[in-house]
N, C-alpha and C positions, 0 to 999 in steps of 0.2 A: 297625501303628499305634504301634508300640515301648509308650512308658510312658500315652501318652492313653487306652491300655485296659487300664490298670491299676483303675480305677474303675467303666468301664461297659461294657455290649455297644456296638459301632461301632454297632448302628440307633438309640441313643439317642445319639450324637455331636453335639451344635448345630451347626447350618446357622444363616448368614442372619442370623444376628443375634437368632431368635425363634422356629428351629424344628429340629425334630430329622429326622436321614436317614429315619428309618421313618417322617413323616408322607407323603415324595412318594409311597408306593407305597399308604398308606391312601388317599391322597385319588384317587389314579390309579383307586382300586377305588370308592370314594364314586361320583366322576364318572362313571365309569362303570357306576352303577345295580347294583354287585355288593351284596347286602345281607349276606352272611352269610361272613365273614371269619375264619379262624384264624390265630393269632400263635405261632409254636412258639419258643422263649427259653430260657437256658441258663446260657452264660457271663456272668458279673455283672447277670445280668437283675436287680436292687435300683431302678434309675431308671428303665428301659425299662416292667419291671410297674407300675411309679407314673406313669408319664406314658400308661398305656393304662388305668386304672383306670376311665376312661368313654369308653363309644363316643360319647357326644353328639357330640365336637366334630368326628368324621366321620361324624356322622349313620348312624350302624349300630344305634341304640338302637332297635329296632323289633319287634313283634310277630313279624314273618316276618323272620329272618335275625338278625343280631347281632355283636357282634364276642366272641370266644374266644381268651384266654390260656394258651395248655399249656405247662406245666414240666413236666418229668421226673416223675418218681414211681415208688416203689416197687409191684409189684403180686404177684400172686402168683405168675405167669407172666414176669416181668421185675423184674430188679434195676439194670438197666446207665441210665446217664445216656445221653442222646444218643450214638450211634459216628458218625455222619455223616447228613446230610441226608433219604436215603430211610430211615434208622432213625427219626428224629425223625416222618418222616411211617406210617411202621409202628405203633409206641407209639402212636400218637393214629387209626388206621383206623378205629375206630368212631364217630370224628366223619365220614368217608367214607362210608361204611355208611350211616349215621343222616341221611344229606342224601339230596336229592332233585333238585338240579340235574344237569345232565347233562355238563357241562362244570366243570374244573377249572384255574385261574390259577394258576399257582405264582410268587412274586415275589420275589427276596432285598430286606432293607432296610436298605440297606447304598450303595445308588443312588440318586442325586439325576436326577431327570426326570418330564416328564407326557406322557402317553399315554391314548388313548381304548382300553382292552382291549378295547371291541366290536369294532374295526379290526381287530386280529389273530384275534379269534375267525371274521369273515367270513373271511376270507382263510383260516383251519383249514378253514373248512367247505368254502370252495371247490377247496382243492385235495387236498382228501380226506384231510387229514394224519392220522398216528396221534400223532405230535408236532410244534406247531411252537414253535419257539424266536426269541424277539428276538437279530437281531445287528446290528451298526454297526461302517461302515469307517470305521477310525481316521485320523486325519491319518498323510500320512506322515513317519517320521523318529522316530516315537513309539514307545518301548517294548513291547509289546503279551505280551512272556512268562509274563507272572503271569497271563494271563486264559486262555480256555477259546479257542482258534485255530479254525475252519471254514472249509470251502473247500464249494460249492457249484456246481452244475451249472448251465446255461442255465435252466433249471426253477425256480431256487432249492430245490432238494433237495439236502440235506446230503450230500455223498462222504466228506467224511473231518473230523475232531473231533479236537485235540490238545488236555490239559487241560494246561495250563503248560508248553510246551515250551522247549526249550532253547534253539531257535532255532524263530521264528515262520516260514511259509515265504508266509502271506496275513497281510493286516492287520485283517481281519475279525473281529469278536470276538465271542463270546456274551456278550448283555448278564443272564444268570440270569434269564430272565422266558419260562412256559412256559405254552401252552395244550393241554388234552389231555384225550380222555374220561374223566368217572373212574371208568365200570367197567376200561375199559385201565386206568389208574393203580394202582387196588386189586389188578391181576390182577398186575401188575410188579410191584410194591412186595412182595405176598406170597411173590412166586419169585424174590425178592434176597433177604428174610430167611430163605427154606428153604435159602440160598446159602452162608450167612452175608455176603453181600453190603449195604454200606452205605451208601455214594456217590451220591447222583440223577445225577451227570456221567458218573462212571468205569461206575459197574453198572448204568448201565439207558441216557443216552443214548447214549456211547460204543459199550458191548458192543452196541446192538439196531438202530445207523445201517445197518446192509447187511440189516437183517430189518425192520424197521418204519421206514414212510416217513413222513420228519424232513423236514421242509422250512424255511427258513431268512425272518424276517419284518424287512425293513432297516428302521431308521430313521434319519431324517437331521436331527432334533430336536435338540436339545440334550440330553447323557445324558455322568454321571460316575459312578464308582465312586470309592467313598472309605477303600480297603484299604489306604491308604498315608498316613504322614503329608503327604510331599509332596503326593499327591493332594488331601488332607482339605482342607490349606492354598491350592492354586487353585484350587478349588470352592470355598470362601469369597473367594478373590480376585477370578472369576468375577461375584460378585453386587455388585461395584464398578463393573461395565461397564452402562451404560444401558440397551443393547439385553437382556441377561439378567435387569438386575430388572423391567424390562417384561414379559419374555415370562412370567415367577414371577406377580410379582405386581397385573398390572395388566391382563392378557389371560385370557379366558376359558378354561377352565375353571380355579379357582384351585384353590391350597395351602392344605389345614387344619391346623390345631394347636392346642395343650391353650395355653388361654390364661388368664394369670396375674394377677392383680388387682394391677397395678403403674400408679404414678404415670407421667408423660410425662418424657423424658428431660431435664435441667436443664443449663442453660448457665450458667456464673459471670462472673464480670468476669474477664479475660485468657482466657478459652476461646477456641482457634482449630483449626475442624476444614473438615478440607478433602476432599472425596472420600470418606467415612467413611460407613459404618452405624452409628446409635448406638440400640443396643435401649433400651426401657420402665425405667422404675428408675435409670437409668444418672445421676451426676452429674460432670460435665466439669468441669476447671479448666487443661487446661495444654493442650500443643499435639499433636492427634490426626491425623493424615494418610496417607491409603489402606490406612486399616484398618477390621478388624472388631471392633464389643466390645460383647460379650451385655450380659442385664442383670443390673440391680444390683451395676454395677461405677463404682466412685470411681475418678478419676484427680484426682494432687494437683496444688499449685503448680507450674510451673514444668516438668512433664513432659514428656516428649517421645516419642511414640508413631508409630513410624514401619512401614507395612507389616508390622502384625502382628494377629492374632489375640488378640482376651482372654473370655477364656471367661467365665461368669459367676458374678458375685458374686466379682470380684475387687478388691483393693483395694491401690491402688499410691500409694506414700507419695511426699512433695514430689520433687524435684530427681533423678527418676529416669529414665534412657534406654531406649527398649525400642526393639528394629529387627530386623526380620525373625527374629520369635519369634510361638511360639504358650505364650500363657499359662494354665496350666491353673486351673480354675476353685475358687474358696475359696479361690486363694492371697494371701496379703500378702507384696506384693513392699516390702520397709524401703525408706524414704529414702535417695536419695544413691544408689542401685545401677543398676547398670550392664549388661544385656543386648543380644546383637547375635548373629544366625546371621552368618556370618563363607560360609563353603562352602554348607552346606545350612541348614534350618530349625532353629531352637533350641527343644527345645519346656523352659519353665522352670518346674516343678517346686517352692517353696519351704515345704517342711515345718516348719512352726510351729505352736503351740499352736492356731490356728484353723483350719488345715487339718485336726487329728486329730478336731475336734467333729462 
């Protein structure tokens, strides 16, 4: 995500116009009647822990279940921050321990998609799994090496698991969303850290596919991962297409998020936006077209905003050009200036006295 994660963890990245990566996989779990959620955060977790500060708006505030925030911490037995994924869920076993469900979701939030987890949990139980895992075949012609590769049997049981290989050999990818008992889970997890093993991918599903039966759970939904800025960038170009902001937000089961006491979006005299999401707060003045721009973002006189992203609370002065850039957010882009990605995405960065407040 080069410099856009210079400020935050990727699950708190804005989506959409009005919502962050880590609400799809809350509301995936909302919808799906899970009450009792942990959130384990790390790197720049400052916006992520503030935009989870109440489970109301996924409805987890409840007697039975809730939603849980783990940060690292020092303890008497532990000094180390997070080493990787099954570390992060080690440090915190005692909220394993201390539950009572008998099944366990594990979900990166880092993915834009909706799913009902009660679908893959039948489908765990039906086929006896000790792990199953979501995958989806990618289009072909698409890159697929930075993701986790599986090849599977008639069965849909996993044969073989590459975690970013060099060369992809299937196009099938692991989407990071697991269902699995949690006394198995507790049992793993503690003979990876006698291991000194840290990884959920590398040291437990990788190493235990020929000993515990993994079986593989497709979908054919709509589903991005947003590890890249390119990526980030058509996943927000994605929710310009009709049939995708239908399926978000107008189709049942919906999308939640921490929602901001902002005025309705303003249109001036010469506003012209054409194909555009314009979030809450936002005031228009110049000319906006197939793009996205969070809120409480000004555009001045005379602008011209083409096929970009503006993250929020930005503020772009008169007679400025923007076109195939991603704006990062609190910036003041001066009057008169001039961005354009040329080859790839430009993502523009401008360091001013309001950016450092």
């Amino acid at each position: 995500m080069k410099r856009l994660s210079d400020k935050r963890a990727i699950g708190a990245m804005p989506i959409a116009g009005s919502y962050r990566s880590i609400d799809f996989a809350l509301s995936n779990m909302s919808n799906s009647h899970i009450q009792k959620v942990a959130v384990f955060t790390q790197y720049n977790a400052g916006s992520l822990n503030e935009h989870l500060s109440s489970s109301k708006w996924w409805d987890f505030g409840r007697k039975q279940g809730g939603l849980f925030v783990f940060t690292p911490s020092l303890t008497v037995d532990n000094g180390y921050w997070y080493r990787g994924t099954a570390d992060a869920i080690y440090q915190n076993l005692s909220f394993l321990k201390n539950s009572h469900e008998p099944y366990v979701v594990i979900a990166s939030g880092d993915c834009v998609y909706k799913m009902d987890y009660n679908k893959v949990l039948e489908y765990h139980i039906r086929k006896k799994a000790d792990i199953t895992l979501v995958c989806k075949d990618m289009p072909k012609g698409e890159p697929v090496e930075r993701y986790g590769i599986i090849k599977m049997n008639e069965e849909s049981r996993v044969e073989e698991f590459e975690e970013k290989p060099i060369e992809a050999r299937t196009n099938t990818v692991s989407c990071g969303i697991y269902v699995i008992r949690r006394r198995l889970l507790i049992e793993m997890i503690e003979r990876s850290a006698e291991e000194d093993r840290y990884d959920f991918v590398r040291d437990i599903l990788i190493r235990y596919r020929s000993h515990k039966r993994i079986y593989g759970y497709k979908i054919r939904e709509y589903w991005k991962n947003i590890a890249t800025v390119e990526d980030y960038y058509k996943t927000n170009m994605d929710f310009l297409k009709p049939e995708i902001r239908d399926y978000f937000f107008r189709q049942y089961p919906e999308i939640y998020s921490k929602v901001d006491d902002l005025p309705p979006a303003k249109y001036n005299v010469g506003a012209n936006v054409r194909n555009s999401l314009i979030s809450s707060g936002c005031i228009i003045n110049g000319l906006v077209e197939n793009s996205v721009i969070f809120k409480k973002s000004f555009i001045g006189n005379n602008c011209v905003i083409k096929n970009s992203i503006i993250l929020n609370d930005v503020y772009i002065g008169d007679n400025t050009y923007i076109e195939n850039c991603i704006v990062e957010s609190r910036d003041t882009i001066k009057a008169n200036s001039y961005h354009k990605g040329e080859n790839e995405i430009k993502v523009v960065i401008e360091k001013n006295d309001r950016f450092l407040i």
